[in-house]
C-alpha positions in Angstrom: -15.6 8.0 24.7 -17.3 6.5 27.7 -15.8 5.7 30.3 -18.0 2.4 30.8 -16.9 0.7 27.5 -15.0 -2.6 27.7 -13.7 -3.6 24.4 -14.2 -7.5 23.4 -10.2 -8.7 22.8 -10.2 -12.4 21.1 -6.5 -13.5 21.5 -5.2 -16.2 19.3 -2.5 -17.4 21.3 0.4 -20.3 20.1 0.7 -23.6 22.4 4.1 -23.6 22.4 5.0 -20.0 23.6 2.0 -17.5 24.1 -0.5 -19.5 25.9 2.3 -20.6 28.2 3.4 -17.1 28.7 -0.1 -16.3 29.3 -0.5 -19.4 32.0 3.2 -17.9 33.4 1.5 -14.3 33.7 -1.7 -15.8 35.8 1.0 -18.3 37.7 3.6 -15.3 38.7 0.4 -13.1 39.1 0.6 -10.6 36.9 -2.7 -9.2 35.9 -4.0 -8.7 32.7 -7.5 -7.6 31.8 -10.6 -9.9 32.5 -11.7 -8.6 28.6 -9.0 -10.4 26.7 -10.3 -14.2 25.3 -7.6 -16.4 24.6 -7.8 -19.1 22.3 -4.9 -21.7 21.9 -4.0 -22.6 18.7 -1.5 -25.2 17.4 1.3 -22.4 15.9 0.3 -18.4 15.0 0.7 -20.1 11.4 -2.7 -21.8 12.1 -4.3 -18.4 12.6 -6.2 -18.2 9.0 -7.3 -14.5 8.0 -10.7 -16.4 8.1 -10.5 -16.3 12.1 -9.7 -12.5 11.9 -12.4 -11.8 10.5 -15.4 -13.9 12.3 -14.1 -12.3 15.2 -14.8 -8.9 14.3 -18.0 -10.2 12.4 -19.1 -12.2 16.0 -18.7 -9.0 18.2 -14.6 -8.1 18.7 -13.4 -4.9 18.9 -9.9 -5.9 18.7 -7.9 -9.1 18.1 -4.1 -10.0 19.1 -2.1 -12.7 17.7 0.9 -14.0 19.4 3.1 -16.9 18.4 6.7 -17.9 19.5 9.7 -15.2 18.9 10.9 -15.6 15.2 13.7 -18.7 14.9 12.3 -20.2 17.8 8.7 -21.4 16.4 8.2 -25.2 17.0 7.0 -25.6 13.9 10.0 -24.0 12.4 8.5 -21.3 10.3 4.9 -21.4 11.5 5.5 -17.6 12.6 6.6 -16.6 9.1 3.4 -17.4 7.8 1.9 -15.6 10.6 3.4 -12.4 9.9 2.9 -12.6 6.4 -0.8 -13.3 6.5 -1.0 -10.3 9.0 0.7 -7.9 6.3 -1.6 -9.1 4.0 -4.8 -8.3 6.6 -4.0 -5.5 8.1 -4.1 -3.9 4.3 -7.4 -6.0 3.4 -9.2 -5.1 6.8 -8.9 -1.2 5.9 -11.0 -2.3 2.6 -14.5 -3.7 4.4 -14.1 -0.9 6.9 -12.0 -2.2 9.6 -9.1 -0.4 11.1 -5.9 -1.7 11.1 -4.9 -0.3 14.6 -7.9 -3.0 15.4 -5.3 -6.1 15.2 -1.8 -6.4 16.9 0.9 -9.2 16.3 3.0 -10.0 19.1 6.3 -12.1 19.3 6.0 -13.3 23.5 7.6 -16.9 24.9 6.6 -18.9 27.3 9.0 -17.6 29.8 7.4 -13.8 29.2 4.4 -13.6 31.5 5.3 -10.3 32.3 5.3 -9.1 28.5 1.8 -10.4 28.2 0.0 -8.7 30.5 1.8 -5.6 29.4 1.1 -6.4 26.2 -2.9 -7.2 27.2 -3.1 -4.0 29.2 -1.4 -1.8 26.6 -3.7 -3.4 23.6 -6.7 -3.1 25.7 -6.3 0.7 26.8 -5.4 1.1 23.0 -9.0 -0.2 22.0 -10.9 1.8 24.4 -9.4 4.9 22.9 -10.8 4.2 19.4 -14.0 3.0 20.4 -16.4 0.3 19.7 -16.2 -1.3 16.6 -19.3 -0.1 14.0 -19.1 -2.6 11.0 -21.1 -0.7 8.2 -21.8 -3.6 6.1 -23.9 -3.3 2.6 -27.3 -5.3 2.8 -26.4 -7.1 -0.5 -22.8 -8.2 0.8 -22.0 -12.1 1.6 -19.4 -11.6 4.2 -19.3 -15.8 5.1 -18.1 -15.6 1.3 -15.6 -13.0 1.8 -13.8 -14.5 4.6 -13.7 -17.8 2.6 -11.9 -15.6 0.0 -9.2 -14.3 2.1 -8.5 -17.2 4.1 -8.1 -18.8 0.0 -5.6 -16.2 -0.8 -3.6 -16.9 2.6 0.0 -15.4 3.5 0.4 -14.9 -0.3 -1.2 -11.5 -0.5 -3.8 -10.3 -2.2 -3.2 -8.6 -6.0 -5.1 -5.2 -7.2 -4.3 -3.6 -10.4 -5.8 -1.1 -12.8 -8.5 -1.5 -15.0 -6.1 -0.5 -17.9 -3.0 -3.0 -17.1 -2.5 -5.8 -19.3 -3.5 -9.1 -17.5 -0.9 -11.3 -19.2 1.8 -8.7 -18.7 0.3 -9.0 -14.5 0.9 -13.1 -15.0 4.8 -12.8 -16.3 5.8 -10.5 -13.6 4.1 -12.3 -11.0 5.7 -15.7 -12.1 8.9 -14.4 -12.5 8.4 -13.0 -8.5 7.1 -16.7 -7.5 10.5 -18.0 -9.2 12.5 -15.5 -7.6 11.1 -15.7 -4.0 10.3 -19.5 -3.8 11.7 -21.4 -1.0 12.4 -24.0 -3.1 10.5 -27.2 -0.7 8.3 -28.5 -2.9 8.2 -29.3 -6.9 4.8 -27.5 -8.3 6.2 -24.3 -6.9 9.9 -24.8 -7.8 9.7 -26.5 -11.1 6.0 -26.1 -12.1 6.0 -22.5 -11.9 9.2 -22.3 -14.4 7.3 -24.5 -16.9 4.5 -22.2 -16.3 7.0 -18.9 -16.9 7.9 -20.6 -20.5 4.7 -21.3 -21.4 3.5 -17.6 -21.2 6.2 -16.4 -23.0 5.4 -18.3 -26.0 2.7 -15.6 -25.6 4.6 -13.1 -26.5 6.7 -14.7 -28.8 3.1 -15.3 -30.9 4.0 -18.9 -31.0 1.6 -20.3 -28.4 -1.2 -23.3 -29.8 -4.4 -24.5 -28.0 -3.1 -27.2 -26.9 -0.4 -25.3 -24.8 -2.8 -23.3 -23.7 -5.0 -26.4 -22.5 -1.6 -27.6 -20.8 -1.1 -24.5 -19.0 -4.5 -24.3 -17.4 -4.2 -27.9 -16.2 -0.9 -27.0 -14.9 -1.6 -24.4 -13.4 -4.9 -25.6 -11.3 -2.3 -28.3 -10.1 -0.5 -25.6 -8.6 -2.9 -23.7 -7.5 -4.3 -27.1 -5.2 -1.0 -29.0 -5.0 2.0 -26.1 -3.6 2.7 -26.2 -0.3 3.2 -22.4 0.2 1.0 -19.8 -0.5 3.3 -18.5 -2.7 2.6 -21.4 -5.5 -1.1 -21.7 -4.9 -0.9 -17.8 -5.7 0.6 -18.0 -9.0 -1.9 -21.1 -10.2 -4.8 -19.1 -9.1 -3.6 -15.8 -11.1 -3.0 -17.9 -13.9 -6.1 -19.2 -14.2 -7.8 -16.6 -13.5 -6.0 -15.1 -16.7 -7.3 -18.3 -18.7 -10.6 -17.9 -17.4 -11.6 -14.2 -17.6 -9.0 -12.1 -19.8 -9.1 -14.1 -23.5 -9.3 -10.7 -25.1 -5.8 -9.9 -23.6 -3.8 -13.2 -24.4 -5.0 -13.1 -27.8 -3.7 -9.5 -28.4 -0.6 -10.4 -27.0 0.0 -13.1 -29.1 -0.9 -10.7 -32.4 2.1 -8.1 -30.5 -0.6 -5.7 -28.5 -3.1 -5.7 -25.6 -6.5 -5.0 -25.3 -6.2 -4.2 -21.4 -9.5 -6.3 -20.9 -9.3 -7.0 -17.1 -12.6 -6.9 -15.5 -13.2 -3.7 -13.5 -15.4 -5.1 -11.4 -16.0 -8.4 -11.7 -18.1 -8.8 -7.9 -17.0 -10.8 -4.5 -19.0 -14.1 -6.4 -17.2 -14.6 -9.4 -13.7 -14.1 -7.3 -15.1 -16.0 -4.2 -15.5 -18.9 -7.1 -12.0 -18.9 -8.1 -11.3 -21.4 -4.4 
């Protein structure tokens, strides 16, 4: 590597704790490299995958996010949702040829100007040993519509599943996760994704009619736009999805089998639609 390359950092820094720790680091002088951009946002929870990704796509060769130390977010649980949507990105970003050594997530307070400019100097000398970023893009590829994808799918995560797995089998564990894991704040999520959960299983039972069916993919789009949580807005949109592109399936299912219809590759367009 030459030794004349200075990587691009784009830093989304918290108000409450980062930024200040960064202002703390200039104040107490502690240097940090010249190459690292900070930008303050609200809370770390603000930080949409969205933003990840048009920093890479506008010239980054790395990006660090930094919000306040877990329990002590000002938003309460801002941070959570920050490490959740970097989980879920650091796995995605491996997909359209990004490393996920590229992006770093870093719990500093306002009193740690010290820890950021170790942080900075240690994230920094870490990008110069991988190199320039090359992003190897296909011509026919609408990235502005992939990075309004992920930011849709938010802290949730993103689903993949074979080609051969039932789709309404996919939906019943999925609900029966949301039930399990929901925090509990908000009704469509709590209560709207049981009524969803007994719907599908009249599915199974065979004993499901159109008009259930029509309920269930009202329901779930208010789910999908009215859940406060990712978690909720997850389980409409898989739901219908289901409605929408697997018919073959639930109508097996309700006659006691599956045709294992899912779409193999259904292209970034159709998915992007599902917003």
């Amino acid at each position: 590597m030459e030794e004349s390359f200075e990587p691009k950092i784009i830093a989304f820094l918290c108000n409450w704790c980062s930024y200040a720790g960064c202002d703390l680091a200039g104040s107490l002088r502690y240097d940090y490299p010249p190459n690292v951009y900070a930008i303050r946002v609200p809370c770390s929870g603000r930080v949409e995958p969205e933003f990840v990704v048009e920093a890479f796509l506008s010239g980054a060769d790395g990006v660090l996010v930094s919000g306040c130390h877990p329990g002590d977010c000002h938003y309460r649980t801002g941070n959570y949702y920050a490490h959740r949507r970097f989980n879920l990105l650091t796995r995605f970003l491996e997909v359209i040829g990004i490393p996920k050594e590229r992006i770093r997530l870093e719990w500093i307070s306002g009193a740690e100007g010290l820890k950021f400019s170790r942080v900075a100097k240690d994230f920094v000398e870490h990008i110069k040993q991988l190199g320039p970023l090359s992003l190897k893009a296909p011509s026919n590829f609408d990235w502005r519509d992939l990075t309004k994808m992920i930011a849709a799918v938010g802290s949730a995560g993103k689903l993949f599943w074979e080609k051969d797995r039932c789709m309404v089998d996919m939906v019943q564990f999925f609900l029966d996760y949301t039930q399990k894991n929901s925090c509990g704040e908000c009704t469509p999520c709590r209560i709207g994704t049981k009524r969803m959960q007994e719907i599908v299983q009249k599915v199974f039972d065979g004993s499901i009619s159109d008009s259930e069916i029509s309920f269930l993919k009202n329901l779930a789009t208010d789910i999908e736009t009215s859940s406060r949580c990712d978690l909720g807005k997850m389980a409409g949109k898989l739901v219908r999805y289901t409605l929408e592109f697997c018919n073959d399936d639930i109508e097996s299912r309700i006659k006691g089998s599956c045709a294992c219809s899912i779409p193999a590759n259904m292209g970034w367009q159709q998915v992007v639609m599902l917003r």
